[in-house]
Every structure is written in structure tokens, then in C-alpha cells.
C-alpha positions in Angstrom: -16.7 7.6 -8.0 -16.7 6.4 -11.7 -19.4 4.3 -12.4 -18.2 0.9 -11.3 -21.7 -1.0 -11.1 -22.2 -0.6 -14.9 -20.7 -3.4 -17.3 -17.8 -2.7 -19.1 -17.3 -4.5 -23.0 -13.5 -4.1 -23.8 -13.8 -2.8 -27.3 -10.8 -2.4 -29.0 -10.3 1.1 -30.2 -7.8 3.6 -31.0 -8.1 6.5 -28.9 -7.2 10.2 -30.4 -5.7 11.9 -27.4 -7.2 14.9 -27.0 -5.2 18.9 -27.3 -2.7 18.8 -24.3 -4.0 20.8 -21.3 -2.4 24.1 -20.4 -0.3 23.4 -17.7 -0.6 25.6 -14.6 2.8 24.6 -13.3 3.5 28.0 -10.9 -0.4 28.4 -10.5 -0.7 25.3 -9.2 -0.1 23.0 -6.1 3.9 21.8 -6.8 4.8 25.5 -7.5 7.6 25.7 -9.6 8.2 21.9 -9.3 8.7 20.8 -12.9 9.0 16.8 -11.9 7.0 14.8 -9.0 7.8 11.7 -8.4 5.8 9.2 -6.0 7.5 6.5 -4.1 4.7 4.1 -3.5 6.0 1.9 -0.1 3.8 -1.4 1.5 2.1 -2.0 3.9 2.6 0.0 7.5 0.8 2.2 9.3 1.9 5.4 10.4 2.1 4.8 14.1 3.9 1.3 13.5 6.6 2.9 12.0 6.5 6.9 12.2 4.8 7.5 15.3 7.7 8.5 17.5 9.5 10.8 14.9 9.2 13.7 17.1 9.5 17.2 16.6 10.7 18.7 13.6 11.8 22.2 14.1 9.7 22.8 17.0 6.6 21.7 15.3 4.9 18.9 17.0 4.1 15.4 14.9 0.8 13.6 16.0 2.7 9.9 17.0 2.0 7.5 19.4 1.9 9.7 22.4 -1.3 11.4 21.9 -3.4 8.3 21.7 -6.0 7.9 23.6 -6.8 4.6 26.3 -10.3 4.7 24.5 -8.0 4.0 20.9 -5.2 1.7 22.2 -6.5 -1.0 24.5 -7.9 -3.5 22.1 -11.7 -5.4 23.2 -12.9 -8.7 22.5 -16.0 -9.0 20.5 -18.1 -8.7 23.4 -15.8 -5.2 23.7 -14.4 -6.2 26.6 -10.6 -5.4 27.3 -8.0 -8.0 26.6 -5.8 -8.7 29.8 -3.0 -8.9 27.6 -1.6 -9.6 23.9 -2.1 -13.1 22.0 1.1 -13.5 19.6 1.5 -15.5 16.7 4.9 -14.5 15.6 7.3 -17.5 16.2 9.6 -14.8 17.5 8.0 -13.9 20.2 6.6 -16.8 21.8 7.8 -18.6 24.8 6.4 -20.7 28.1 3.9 -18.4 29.4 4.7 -15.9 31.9 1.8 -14.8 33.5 -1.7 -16.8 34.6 -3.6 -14.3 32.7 -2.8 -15.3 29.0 -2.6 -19.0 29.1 -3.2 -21.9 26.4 -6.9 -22.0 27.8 -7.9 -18.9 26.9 -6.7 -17.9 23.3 -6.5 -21.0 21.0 -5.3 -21.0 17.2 -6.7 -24.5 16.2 -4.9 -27.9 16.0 -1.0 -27.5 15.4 -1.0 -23.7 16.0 0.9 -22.3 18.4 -1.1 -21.4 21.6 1.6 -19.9 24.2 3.1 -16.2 23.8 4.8 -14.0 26.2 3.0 -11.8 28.3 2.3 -8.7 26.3 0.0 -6.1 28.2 -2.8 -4.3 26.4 -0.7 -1.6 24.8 1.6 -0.9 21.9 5.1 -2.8 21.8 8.3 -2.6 20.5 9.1 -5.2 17.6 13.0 -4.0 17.8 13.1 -5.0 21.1 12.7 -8.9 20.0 13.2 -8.9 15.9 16.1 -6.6 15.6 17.2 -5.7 12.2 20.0 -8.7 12.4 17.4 -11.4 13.5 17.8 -14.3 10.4 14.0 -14.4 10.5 13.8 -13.8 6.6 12.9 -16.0 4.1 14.5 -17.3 0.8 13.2 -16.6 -2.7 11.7 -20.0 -2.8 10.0 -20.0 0.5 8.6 -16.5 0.6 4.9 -17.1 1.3 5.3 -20.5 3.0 5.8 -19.2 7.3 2.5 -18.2 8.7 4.2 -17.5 11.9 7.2 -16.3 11.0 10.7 -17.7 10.7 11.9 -18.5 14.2 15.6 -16.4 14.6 18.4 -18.8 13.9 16.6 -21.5 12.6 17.7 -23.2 9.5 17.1 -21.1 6.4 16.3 -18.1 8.0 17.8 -15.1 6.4 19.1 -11.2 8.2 16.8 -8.9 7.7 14.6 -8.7 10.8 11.0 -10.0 9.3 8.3 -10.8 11.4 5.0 -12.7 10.1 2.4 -11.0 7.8 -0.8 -9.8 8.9 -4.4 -9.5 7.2 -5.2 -6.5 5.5 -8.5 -7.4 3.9 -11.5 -4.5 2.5 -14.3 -5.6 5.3 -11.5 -6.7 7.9 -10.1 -3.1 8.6 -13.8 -1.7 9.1 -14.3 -3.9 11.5 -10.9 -2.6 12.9 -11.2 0.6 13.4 -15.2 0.0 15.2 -16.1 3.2 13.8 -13.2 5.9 14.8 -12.6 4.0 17.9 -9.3 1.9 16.6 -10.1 -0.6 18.9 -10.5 -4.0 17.1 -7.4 -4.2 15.1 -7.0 -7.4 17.4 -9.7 -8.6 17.4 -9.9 -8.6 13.5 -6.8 -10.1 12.5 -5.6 -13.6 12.0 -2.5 -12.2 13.7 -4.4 -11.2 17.1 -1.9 -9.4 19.0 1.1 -8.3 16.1 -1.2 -5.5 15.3 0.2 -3.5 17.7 3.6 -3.5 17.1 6.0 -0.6 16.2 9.7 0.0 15.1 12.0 2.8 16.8 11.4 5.4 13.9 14.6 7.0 15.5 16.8 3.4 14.1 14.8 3.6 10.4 17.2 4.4 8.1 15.0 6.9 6.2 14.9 8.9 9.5 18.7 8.3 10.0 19.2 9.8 6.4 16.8 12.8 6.9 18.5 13.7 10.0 22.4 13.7 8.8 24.7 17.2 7.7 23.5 17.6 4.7 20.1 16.2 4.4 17.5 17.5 1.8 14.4 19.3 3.6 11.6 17.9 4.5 7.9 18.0 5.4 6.0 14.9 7.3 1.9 14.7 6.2 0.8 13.5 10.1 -2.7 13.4 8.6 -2.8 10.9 5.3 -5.0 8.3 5.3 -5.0 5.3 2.9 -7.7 5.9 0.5 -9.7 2.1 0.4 -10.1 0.1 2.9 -8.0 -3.2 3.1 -5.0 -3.6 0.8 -2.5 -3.0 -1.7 -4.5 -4.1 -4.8 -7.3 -1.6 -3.8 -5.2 1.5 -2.7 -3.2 0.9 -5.6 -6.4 1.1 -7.8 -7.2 4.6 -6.0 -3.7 5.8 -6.0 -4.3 6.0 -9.6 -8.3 5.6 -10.4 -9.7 7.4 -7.3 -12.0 4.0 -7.2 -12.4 0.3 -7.0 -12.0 -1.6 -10.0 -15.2 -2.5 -11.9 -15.9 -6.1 -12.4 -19.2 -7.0 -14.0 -19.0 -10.1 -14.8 -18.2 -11.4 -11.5 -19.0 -14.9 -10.4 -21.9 -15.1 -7.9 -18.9 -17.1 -5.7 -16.6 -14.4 -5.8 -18.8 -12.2 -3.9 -18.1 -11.6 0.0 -20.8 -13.0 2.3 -20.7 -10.9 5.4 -22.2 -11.2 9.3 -24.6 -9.1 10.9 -21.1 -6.7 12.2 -19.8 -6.8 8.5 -17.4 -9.4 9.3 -16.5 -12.1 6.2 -14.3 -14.6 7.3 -14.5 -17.3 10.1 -11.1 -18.9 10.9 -9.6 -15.8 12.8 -8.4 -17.0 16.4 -10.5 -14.3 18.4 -13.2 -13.2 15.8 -16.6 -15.7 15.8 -19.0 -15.2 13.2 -22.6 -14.3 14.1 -23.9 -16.7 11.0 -22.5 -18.2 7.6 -19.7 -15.9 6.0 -17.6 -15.8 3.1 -14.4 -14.1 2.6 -14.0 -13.0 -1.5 -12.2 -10.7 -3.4 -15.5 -8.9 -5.0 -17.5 -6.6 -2.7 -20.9 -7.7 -0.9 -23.7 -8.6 -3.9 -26.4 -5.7 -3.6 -30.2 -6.9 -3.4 -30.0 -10.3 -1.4 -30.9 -11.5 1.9 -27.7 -11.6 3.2 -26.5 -7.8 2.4 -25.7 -5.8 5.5 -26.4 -2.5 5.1 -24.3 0.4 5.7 -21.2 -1.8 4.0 -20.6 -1.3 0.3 -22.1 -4.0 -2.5 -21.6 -4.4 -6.3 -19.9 -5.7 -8.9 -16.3 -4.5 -7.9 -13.4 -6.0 -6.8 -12.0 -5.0 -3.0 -9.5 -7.7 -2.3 -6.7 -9.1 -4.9 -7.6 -10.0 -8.1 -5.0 -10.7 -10.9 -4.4 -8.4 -14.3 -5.5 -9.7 -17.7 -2.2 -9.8 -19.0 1.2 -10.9 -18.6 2.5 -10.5 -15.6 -0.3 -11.7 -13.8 -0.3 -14.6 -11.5 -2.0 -18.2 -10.7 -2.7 -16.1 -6.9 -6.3 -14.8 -7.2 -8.8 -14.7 -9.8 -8.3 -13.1 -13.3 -10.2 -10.6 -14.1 -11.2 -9.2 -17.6 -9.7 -5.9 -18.4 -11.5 -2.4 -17.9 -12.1 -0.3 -21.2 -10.5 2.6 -20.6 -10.1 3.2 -25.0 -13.5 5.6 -24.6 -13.0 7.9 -21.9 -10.2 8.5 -19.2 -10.3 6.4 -16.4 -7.0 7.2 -14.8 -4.4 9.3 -14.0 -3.0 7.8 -16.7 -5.0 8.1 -19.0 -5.4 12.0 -18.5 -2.1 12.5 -18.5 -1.3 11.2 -21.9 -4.4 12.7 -23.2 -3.0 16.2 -21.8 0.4 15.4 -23.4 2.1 15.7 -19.9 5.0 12.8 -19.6 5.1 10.2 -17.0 5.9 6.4 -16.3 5.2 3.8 -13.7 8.6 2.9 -13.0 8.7 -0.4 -11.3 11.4 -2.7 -9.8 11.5 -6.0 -11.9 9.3 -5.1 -14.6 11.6 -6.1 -17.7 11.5 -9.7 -16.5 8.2 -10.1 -15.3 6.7 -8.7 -18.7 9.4 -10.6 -20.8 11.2 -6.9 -22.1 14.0 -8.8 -22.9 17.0 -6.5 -23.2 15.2 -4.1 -21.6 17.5 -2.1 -18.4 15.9 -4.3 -16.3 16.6 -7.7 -17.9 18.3 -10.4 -16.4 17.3 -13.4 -17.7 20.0 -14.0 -20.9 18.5 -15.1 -24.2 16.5 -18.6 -23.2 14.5 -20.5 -23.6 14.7 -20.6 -20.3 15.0 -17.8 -17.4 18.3 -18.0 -16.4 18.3 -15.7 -13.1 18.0 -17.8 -9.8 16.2 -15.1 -8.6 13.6 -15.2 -11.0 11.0 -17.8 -12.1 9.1 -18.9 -15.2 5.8 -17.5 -15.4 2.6 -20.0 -15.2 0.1 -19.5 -17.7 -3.2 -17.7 -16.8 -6.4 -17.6 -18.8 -5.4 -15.8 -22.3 -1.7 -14.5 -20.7 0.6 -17.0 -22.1 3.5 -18.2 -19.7 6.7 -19.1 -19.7 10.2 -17.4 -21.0 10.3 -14.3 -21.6 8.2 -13.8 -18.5 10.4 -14.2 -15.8 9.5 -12.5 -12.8 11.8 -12.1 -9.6 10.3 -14.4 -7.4 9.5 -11.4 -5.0 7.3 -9.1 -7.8 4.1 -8.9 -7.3 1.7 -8.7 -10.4 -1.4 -7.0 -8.4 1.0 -3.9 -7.6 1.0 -3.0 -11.0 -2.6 -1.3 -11.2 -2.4 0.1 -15.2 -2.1 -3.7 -16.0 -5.7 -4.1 -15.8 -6.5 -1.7 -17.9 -6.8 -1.7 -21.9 -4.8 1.1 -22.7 -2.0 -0.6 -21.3 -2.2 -4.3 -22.9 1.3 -5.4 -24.8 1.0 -3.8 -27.8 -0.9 -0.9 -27.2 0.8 2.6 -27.0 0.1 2.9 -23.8 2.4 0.4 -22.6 5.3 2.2 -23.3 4.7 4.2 -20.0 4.6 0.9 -17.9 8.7 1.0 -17.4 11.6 -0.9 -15.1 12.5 0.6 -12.4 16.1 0.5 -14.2 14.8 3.2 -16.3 13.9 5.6 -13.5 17.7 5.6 -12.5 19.0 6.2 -15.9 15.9 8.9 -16.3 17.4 10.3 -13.0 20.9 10.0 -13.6 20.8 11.9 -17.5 18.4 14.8 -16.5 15.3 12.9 -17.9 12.6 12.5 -15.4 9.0 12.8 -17.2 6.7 15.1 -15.4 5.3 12.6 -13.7 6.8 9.6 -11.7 5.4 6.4 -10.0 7.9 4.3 -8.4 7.5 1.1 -7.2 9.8 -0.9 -5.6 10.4 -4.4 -6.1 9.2 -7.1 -3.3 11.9 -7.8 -1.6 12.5 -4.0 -1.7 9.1 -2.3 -0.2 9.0 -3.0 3.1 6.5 -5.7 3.5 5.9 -7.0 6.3 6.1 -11.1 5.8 8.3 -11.8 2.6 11.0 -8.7 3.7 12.3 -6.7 6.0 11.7 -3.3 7.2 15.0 -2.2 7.2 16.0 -3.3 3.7 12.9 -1.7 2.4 14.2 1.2 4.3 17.8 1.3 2.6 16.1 0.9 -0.8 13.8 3.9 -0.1 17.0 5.9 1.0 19.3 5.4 -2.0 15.9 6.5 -4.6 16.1 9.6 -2.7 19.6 10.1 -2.5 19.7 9.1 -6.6 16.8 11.7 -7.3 19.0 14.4 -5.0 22.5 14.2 -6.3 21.1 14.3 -9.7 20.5 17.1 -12.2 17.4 17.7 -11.3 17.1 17.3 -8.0 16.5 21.9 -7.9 12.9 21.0 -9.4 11.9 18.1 -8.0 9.6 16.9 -6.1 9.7 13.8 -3.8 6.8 12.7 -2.3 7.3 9.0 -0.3 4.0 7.2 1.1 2.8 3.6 2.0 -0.1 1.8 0.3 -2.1 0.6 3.5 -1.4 -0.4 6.5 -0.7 -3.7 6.3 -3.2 -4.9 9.3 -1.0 -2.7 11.5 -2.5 -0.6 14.4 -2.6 3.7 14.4 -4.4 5.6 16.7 -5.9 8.2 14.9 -9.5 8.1 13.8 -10.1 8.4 9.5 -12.1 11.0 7.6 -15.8 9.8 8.0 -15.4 8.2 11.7 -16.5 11.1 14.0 -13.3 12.9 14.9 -13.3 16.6 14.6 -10.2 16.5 12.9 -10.8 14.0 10.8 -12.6 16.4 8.0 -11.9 15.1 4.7 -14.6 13.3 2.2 -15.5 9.9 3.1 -18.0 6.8 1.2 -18.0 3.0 2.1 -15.0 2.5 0.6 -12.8 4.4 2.7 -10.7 6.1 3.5 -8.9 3.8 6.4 -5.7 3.8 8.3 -3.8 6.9 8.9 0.1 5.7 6.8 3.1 7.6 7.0 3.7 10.4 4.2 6.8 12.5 3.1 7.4 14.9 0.7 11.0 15.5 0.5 13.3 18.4 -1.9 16.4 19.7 -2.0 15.0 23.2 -3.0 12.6 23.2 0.5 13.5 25.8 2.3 12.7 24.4 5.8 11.8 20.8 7.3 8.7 21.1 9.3 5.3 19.3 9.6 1.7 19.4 8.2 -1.6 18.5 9.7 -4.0 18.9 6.8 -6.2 16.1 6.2 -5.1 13.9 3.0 -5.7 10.8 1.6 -3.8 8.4 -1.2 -6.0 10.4 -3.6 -5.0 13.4 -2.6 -1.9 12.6 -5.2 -4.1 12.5 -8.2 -5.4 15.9 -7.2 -2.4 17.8 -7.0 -1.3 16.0 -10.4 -4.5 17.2 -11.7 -4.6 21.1 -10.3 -1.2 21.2 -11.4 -2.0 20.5 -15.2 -5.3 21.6 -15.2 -7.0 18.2 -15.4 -10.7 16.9 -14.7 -10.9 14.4 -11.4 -11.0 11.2 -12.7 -13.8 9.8 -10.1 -15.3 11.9 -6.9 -13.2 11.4 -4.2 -9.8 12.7 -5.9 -12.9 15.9 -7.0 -13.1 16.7 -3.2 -9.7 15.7 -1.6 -7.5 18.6 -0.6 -4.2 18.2 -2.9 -0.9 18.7 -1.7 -0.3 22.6 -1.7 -0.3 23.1 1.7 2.3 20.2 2.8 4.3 22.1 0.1 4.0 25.5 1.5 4.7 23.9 5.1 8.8 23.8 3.2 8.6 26.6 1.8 6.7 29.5 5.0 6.6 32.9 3.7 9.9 35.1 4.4 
């Protein structure tokens, strides 16, 4: 890990880019893969939505069926088993049908819903009472606003299936998955008993797609693991730093106050707090009374902060950027230093960093933002708001990780790599992909759980695929789709560093946590089929960086495998 406890003094610098490296390209893990391009998804776990794919060409996939009782039925915090499931999606609550989960014994506070149906102890199916045509969505203007969902058919409810969000917080998940056991994901949540829930992989419309005459190969990673505990702002930091983000001037109240069991937060309907606790987006402060060893402390940040510069949001706290002008501290940043191409392609990006006329734009020529869709952005510390910044009421500013970083402010050279994802199409469609591609989808377009719907995520993620295969390049390139975290969703199978034998890969207090679902997808495989090598979100960087001979950025991405063998599991030897 880079040094993240160390402060950091943005100095502002040019930065000589160093003699590109030689690339290894059919040395190295993509083979002769000239283009890579990495769909980054939200927020699902790999048994909630891929865990009854099935077989793929005789090959078995590690789903739902092989858990175990000891890492499916969820226990109190005594670790006693739940008789049955507390709900808190308005969806699927109802006048109790069974003694055994009444009003009496689960509670959610004044004004909260307290009844639910009668949900045993075990994985459900979300299909079965949010199908993809329930109006359960909400509007641009009300995306954040229904804690418990949008009750189907109510007023302003949209199509699209949603259900309520869930927490995915850094200290939260480690209390979840109670050491390899997967057994607190309940217990842990605001949401209680929506952890458990899972679609019918066989209805997804990526699995549809994969599945029809014609189809490009494919192989499914049953094994990759998100790299950080908690959430998106995190994973995204390791998807492309291999580490949290350094924050050294962190105010003494941003720090997390945790219990005796590591737990931060005390208004959870099933979770009680052993003494005083605060829930923060900075890690545990190192050296007081109230540390808790064995979880990690310091000056970084763990849960959502916001970028320095425009777009960045009023949601979280600003944080300063990171130098990165000195030394690499990035994919990135090695990268351009290497003189290998690549962009972070991202949906909404013109309008929310105020690229007007960009591919992207929408927003006509002022002074104000003329889409409906969008909104003018407020004004945070030194990031000026207003028009041009006029971001799609669904983006969301701490999915764009190179934002915190110098490198990358407007102005700098760097920025020209931060792109729409309008761009990728048109880079797609004319023959012009870089190297190296991050895509990431627009809210309303990623499958989160909360603000959208699975299945519209799910279209989205189809038609980049089927652009990237029907275009020129589609012979040398590489498609590799996986999910941030797990967006407080339940899997059964145990992390590196939790006490599985199979669970083998390099593990520190920072992760890595729940197992999400992971293709890699080309027309030039020669066969689907399936791969159980132990990955994590960093195991990306590594392949980038055995392909084009590049030094890890931190430690973990140093001692991750990379993704040669998933590729060799398309391509077996004749």
C-alpha cells in the first residue's frame, strides 16, 4: 500500500513523463489483446445477481447452491438464528403472516414500518415481488428521497423494477461477513432482511444476450472479490490506486468512532452498540482510547468523500486533492508516463464538468442548463458552481476517482483523459479505442440498487458490449465487465483473508470483501467456460501492468494474481 498516513502538500508541478515502457503485449496477460476495456457496474453481489447462472459448457459456476447453512442463515448479535426475515422494502410488506415475525419483535423507530411478510431465514427471490415492470422507480427529482422504496403503483413511481437501497459502509461489511462466516449481512444493515435477496440471473438481460445464436464468448471469474471493504468511493479508489485515498488533514470529527465488535453506527434496526459510536467517512484515528484493534486507523478516507474540483458535490465532505505531480500514484498516472493510451470514459461527464460542446453536452449555450434532466451545480469550497456544470441529476461525482487527484484538475494535461462516455462510442465506432478503457456508466444506467433499476442497468451493459463487438475492433479486444461492491447485498463465499481454503489471495484491513460478479467477454474467445482463480478489483491494475511492463502502484495490486488465467480459460490449448 502507498503510503497513505504521510501528509500530502499539493505542489504544483509539471511532471516530465518518463521513456514509454516496452510493451509486453504477447508476453503478457491479455495475449494478443491490443485494447481492454473495463466496464465498471454498482453495487451487487455476485450471488444476488449471478449466482444461478449455471454451467457453462459443462464447467460448474460456484452460485447459490453450494452455500453452506453455516453462511446463509443470518444470527442476531447474540448469534442466534433469526426465525425469519425483517423487510423494509415498501414492496414487500403486508399484515403479518406468521406469529413468529410480528411488530413486537423487530421495530424500526417511530413512523417506520414494522410489519413484513413472512420471509424464512434463507435467500429470496426479488423477481418474485419487484418484477422488472413494477413502477417502483423514482423521478430525476426524487431520486434519494424513498428510504423504503417506492410502493408499486403508487403515484410517481416509475417502470423499472427498483427496490430500496442498502448500506454498504467500510466497518459495516466487516461486521457482515463475521470473519468468513457471511452470517451478519442482516444483522449489519439498515435494511435487515433485503440483504438476502437475488434476481433470476436466467431473466438478466446480460445473461439473455450471452446466451443468444451468435453471442461473443465468454468466461465468468466465480472467484473476484471487491478489493475495499464498504463502497463505491473506496473500490473505485483501488480499482485504480490499489489503496485508500490519503487524507491528512482530516478533521478530528471526521474520524469513525467504533464499538468493542468494530461496529460505527447506532440507528440500525437490529444492530445495538456496545458503547458510544460514530459513523464517518475517515477511518478509525490510530493512538486513542477508543481504537479497536485489529480494524484499520489513520488518516484515510473509507466512506464517500467529495473531489476537489468540479464536479463534486454538496453530499460528503471535500477533500483536498492528492499530489500525484511527483511520483505515480495510479494506474493513470503510469500509464501516461509509459506513453500507453487510455481514458476514463464516463456517462454524463461533458455536462457535469461544464465541456460544453463536448459529445456529451446537452445543456445549449446558457446561462442556464437547459436539459430537464440535468441540474445546476452548487458551489463547493474552491469548485465554482453553476452553468457550465450541469450534471444529469443521476451522476455521481464520487465515481469519478482521477478527480481527486492533481494530475487531473481542469487545466492540467491530464484531464484530457477524463472523457464522456459519448466519446467511447465514437472511439468504438471509428476504430479508435486507446489501449486502455474505463467505462462508467451513468446513474441511472449502472445498476444501482435505490435510484435505478437492475434491468435497465442491465440493457445499458448489453448494448456497450454489443457496440464494442460489431465494431472494428472487436478481433482485439478485450471486454472485461465487473461490479464495484456489493452494495450491502449477501454472497456466500468466504474473502481472501477469512479462513477458507480457497480463499488464497493477499489480504490487509482494508479488504478484500464481498465476492461480485466478473466477465470478461471477446469475440476472438475461442470457447465460453468458467474460472475459479482467486481475484480481486486490483487484479485489473495488474494485468494492465504485466501487460506493459509497469511497476504496481501500491502492494496489493504487487501480489494479486492478474487476469491471464480467466483469459486462457477462452482460449484452452488445441
Amino acid at each position: 500500500m502507498r503510503s497513505v498516513l504521510v501528509s500530502v502538500a499539493l505542489v504544483a508541478v509539471g511532471f516530465a513523463p518518463a521513456a514509454p515502457a516496452a510493451a509486453t503485449l504477447k508476453d503478457g496477460p491479455l495475449g494478443h489483446f491490443k485494447h481492454i476495456v473495463v466496464i465498471y457496474e454498482e453495487n451487487h453481489s455476485f450471488d444476488n445477481l449471478y449466482g444461478n447462472w449455471g454451467p457453462v459448457n459443462g464447467q460448474h459456476v460456484v452460485g447459490r447452491a453450494d452455500a453452506l447453512a453455516g453462511n446463509t442463515t443470518q444470527v442476531a448479535q447474540d448469534g442466534t438464528p433469526y426465525p425469519c426475515l425483517l423487510m423494509s422494502d415498501v414492496n414487500l410488506m403486508s399484515p403479518l403472516l406468521s406469529a413468529d415475525c410480528s411488530s413486537a419483535t423487530f421495530s424500526f423507530g417511530t413512523n417506520k414500518p414494522t410489519t413484513a411478510y413472512h420471509f424464512g431465514n434463507a435467500p429470496y427471490n426479488i423477481d418474485q415481488f419487484i418484477p422488472a415492470t413494477a413502477a417502483t422507480c423514482p423521478d430525476g427529482d426524487h431520486l434519494f428521497r424513498f428510504t423504503f422504496g417506492i410502493l408499486a403503483g403508487a403515484t410517481g413511481g416509475l417502470p423499472g423494477g427498483c427496490t430500496r437501497d442498502l448500506v454498504h459502509r467500510f466497518y459495516q461489511e466487516q461486521y457482515q461477513l463475521n470473519g468468513g462466516r457471511m452470517n451478519r449481512y442482516v444483522t449489519g444493515s439498515d435494511s435487515a432482511g433485503m440483504t438476502m435477496g437475488y434476481y433470476d440471473t436466467t431473466k438478466l438481460p446480460i445473461y439473455t444476450y450471452l446466451h443468444q445464436n451468435g453471442a461473443p464468448n465468454y468466461v465468468i471469474a466465480d472467484h473476484f472479490f471487491q478489493a475495499a471493504f464498504g463502497g463505491s468511493f473506496l473500490n473505485h479508489q483501488y480499482l485504480i490506486a490499489a489503496g485508500p485515498l490519503p487524507w491528512p488533514a482530516i478533521p478530528a470529527n471526521r474520524h469513525s468512532v467504533l464499538d468493542a465488535n468494530g461496529f460505527p453506527n447506532a440507528s440500525y434496526p437490529l444492530y445495538h452498540p456496545t458503547t458510544t459510536v460514530s459513523d464517518q467517512p475517515g477511518t478509525q484515528a490510530c493512538g486513542l482510547p477508543t481504537t479497536v484493534a485489529g480494524f484499520a486507523c489513520g488518516d484515510v478516507a473509507v466512506n464517500t468523500v467529495q473531489p476537489p474540483y468540479q464536479p463534486t458535490s454538496l453530499f460528503g465532505t471535500q477533500v483536498p486533492p492528492v499530489d500525484d505531480t511527483q511520483k505515480p500514484m495510479n494506474i493513470g498516472d503510469e500509464l501516461s508516463n509509459a506513453g500507453v493510451s487510455w481514458s476514463w470514459y464516463s456517462g454524463g461527464w461533458d455536462n457535469a464538468a461544464g465541456n460544453a460542446g463536448g459529445r456529451g453536452w446537452t445543456n445549449g449555450s446558457g446561462p442556464s442548463c437547459s436539459d430537464p434532466n440535468s441540474a445546476a451545480a452548487a458551489t463547493v469550497g474552491n469548485a465554482t458552481g453553476g452553468f457550465p456544470f450541469c450534471p444529469d441529476k443521476s451522476f455521481q461525482t464520487h465515481h469519478q476517482p482521477f478527480n481527486y487527484f492533481a494530475r487531473y484538475a481542469p487545466g492540467q494535461p491530464g484531464r484530457t483523459h477524463l472523457q464522456d462516455e459519448q466519446d467511447f462510442l465514437a472511439a468504438v465506432s471509428a476504430g479508435e479505442l486507446p489501449a486502455v478503457s474505463f467505462v462508467k456508466p451513468l446513474g441511472l444506467d449502472n445498476e444501482h440498487p435505490g435510484y435505478t433499476g437492475e434491468p435497465r442497468g442491465s440493457d445499458h451493459l448489453v448494448d456497450l458490449i454489443q457496440a464494442i463487438e460489431t465494431g472494428p475492433q472487436a478481433g482485439n479486444t478485450l471486454i472485461v465487465v465487473t461490479y464495484d461492491e456489493f452494495g450491502g447485498q449477501w454472497d456466500h463465499a468466504s474473502p481472501p483473508g477469512m479462513g477458507t481454503p480457497a480463499a488464497s489471495g493477499p489480504a490487509d484491513l482494508f479488504g478484500p470483501g464481498t465476492r461480485v460478479p466478473t466477465l470478461l467477454v471477446a469475440r476472438s474467445l475461442t470457447r465460453s467456460g468458467v474460472d475459479h482463480t482467486i481475484y480481486d478489483t486490483t487484479s485489473i491494475l495488474r494485468t494492465i501492468e504485466r501487460q506493459y511492463g509497469l511497476a504496481p502502484v501500491a502492494s496489493r495490486d504487487a501480489a494479486v494474481n492478474d487476469l491471464g488465467p480467466a483469459v486462457a480459460a477462452g482460449r484452452p490449448p488445441h
